[in-house]
Residue, then its C-alpha position, 0 to 999 in steps of 0.5 A: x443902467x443910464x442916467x435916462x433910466x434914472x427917475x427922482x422923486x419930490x414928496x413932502x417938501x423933500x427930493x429923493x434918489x435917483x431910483x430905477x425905472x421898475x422901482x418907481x413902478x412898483x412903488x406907485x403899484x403898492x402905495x408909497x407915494x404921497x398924493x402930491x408926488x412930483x417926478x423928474x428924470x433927464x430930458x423932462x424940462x419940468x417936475x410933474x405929478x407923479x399920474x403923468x410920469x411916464x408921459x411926460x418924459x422928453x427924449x432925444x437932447x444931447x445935453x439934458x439940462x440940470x434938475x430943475x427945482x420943483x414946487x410941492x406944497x406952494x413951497x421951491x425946491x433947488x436942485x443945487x441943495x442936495x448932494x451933487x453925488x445923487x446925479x452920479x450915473x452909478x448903480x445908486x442901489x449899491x452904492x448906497x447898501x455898501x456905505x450903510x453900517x451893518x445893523x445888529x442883525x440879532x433875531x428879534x426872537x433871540x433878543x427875547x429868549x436872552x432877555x428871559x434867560x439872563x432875568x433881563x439883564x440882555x434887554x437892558x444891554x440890547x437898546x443901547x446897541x440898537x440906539x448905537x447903530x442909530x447914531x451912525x446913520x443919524x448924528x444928531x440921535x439923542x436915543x442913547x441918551x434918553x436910554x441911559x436917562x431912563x434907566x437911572x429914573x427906573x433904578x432910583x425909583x425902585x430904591x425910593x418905591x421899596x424904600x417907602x414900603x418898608x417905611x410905611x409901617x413907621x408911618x414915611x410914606x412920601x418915598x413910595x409915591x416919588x418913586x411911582x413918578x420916577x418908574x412912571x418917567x422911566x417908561x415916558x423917556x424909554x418909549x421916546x426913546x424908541x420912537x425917536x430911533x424910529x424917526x431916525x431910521x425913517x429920515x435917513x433910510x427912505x431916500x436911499x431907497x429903502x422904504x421902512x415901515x414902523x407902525x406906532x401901536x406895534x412899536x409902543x407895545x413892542x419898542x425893542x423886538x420890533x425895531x430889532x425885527x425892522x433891523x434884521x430886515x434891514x441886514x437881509x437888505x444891505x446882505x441880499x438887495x432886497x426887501x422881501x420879505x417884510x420885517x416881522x410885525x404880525x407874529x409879535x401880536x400873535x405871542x401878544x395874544x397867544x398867552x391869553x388864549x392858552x390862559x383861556x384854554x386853561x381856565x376851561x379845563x380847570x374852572x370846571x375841575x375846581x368847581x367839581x372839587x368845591x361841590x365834592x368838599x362841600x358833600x364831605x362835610x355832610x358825611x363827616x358830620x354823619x360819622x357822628x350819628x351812624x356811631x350812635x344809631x350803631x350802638x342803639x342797634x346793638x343795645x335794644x336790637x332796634x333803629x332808633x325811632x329820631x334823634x332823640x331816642x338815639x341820643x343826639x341833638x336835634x337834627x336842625x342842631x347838627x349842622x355846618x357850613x354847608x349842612x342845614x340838617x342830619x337827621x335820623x328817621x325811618x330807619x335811616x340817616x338823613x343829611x340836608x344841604x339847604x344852606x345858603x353856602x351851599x353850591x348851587x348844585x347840591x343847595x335843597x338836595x340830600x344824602x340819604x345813608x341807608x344802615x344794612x344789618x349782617x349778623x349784628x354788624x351795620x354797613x351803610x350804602x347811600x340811599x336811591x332817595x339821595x338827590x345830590x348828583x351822582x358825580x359829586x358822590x364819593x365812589x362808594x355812594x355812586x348808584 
């Protein structure tokens, strides 16, 4: 590779590489340039827009002069200002993967599934070793710092919360709200925290060619899974030299969502089952405060060899006056054993329906079936009064 072969880049007020020919390229095809991105490579005499940086490339000078500084934004840039080793006409890909620290390569989800096994033990131990990381390609990262303090914050309010709780019944209540604001403190420095990481690694990995891209919503919801998925890409980077394929992103809001949908399967299933065995409930009340009227209709029969005419001849209180939660009404008449659900707690399925208990008399024992009169649904029957 040549130094002709070389192409900087001055975007944002910043100058970055040198980088091949065929990267530049596929960079301008996917979008990673800013609008005002000004190109420069040996024997162009000026920066030029980035539209025109094939075009205005000038060939041929036996003494290409320096870098000239370039305008962006109304604001100059000398080429003095940066690292004289950017100019080196070495493979700047390689050079650059052997000098950046290997990061924690971890499978983000292995970071979770040891998070979970050690009750969470492993997710308070792994920020710290991804914000050490940090702070070898970026000094000045105050990540382990705003960790350790959020930590703290989030130990010392538990204490103080708890602590209110069980004064609460003495009548001390002033605990549980300053512990709220310290766990709430906690969150603030640990997003922080991540997002700070996150700048760091964009600074200081960008201009050696390696072009990270962490969305903000993915990392707030995420924060260490995320970036560890970004850190795992970064390792295939610096093993392989390349950075395909992308870093994990779409998957981790796939298992944001995938426990509401299994939830909503669930409830599907099991909606529908509680409210058949709410309405089965409800009819077995009805034939528990029926025992009571068939064992006197049975010893009226056995008495006069007769079906007793209504309640009272067999004994019993009025019918509106055998009643539950769910029973407006056991009436006996006709013959028969009359049970109304008109109640207003009564499901909607069974509300204004009845169970009919029809006696059948065999050599003076009575046996009861339910009677083709019933009109509560034949689902919610017990079995020997299905038709």
């Amino acid at each position: 590779m040549t130094i002709d072969d070389q192409i900087w880049i001055g975007q944002n007020g910043e100058k970055y590489g040198p980088y091949p020919e065929a990267t530049v390229r596929q960079w301008l095809a996917e979008g990673k340039f800013a609008a005002d991105a000004l190109v420069w490579r040996e024997g162009m005499p000026d920066w030029v827009p980035l539209s025109g940086m094939f075009s205005a490339t000038a060939g041929g000078q036996q003494q290409p002069p320096p870098p000239p500084g370039f305008r962006s934004s109304g604001h100059a840039y000398a080429a003095d200002s940066f690292s004289a080793q950017r100019y080196a006409p070495t493979d700047h890909s390689n050079v650059e993967r052997a000098e950046l620290p290997m990061p924690p390569s971890l499978h983000w989800g292995l970071v979770l599934l040891f998070t979970v096994i050690s009750f969470g033990i492993f997710g308070i131990i792994w920020p710290f070793i991804q914000a050490s990381w940090v702070r070898k390609i970026d000094s000045g990262s105050k990540a382990t710092l705003l960790l350790a303090l959020a930590f703290i914050a989030c130990a010392v309010g538990e204490v103080f919360y708890f602590s209110g709780i069980k004064s609460l019944a003495t009548g001390g209540s002033g605990l549980t709200g300053l512990g709220g604001l310290l766990m709430l403190s906690y969150w603030i420095l640990y997003l922080v925290a991540y997002f700070s990481m996150a700048g760091s690694m964009r600074r200081n990995l960008i201009p050696i060619g390696l072009p990270v891209e962490i969305g903000g919503i993915t990392l707030f919801f995420f924060n260490m899974y995320y970036l560890q998925g970004q850190l795992s890409w970064i390792a295939h980077w610096k093993n392989t030299g390349r950075t395909e394929p992308k870093a994990s992103k779409g998957v981790l809001w796939i298992l944001l969502v995938l426990p509401f949908f299994m939830i909503s399967i669930l409830a599907a299933i099991a909606i529908p089952a509680y409210q058949n065995y709410i309405i089965r409930t409800q009819v077995s009340e009805g034939l528990t405060l029926a025992e009571g009227t068939k064992t006197a209709f049975t010893e009226y029969y056995t008495h006069r060899h007769a079906v007793p005419p209504d309640n009272t001849a067999a004994g019993l209180d009025p019918s509106t006056s055998i009643t539950g939660r769910y029973v407006s009404s056991v009436d006996v008449s006709g013959g028969k054993i009359t049970v109304a659900f008109d109640t207003a707690g009564a499901n909607v399925t069974i509300r204004d329906k009845v169970l009919v208990l029809t006696p059948t008399l065999n050599a003076g024992q009575i046996t009861w079936s339910c009677n083709t009169e019933t009109t509560v649904p034949d689902k919610d029957l017990p079995i020997a009064c299905r038709h």
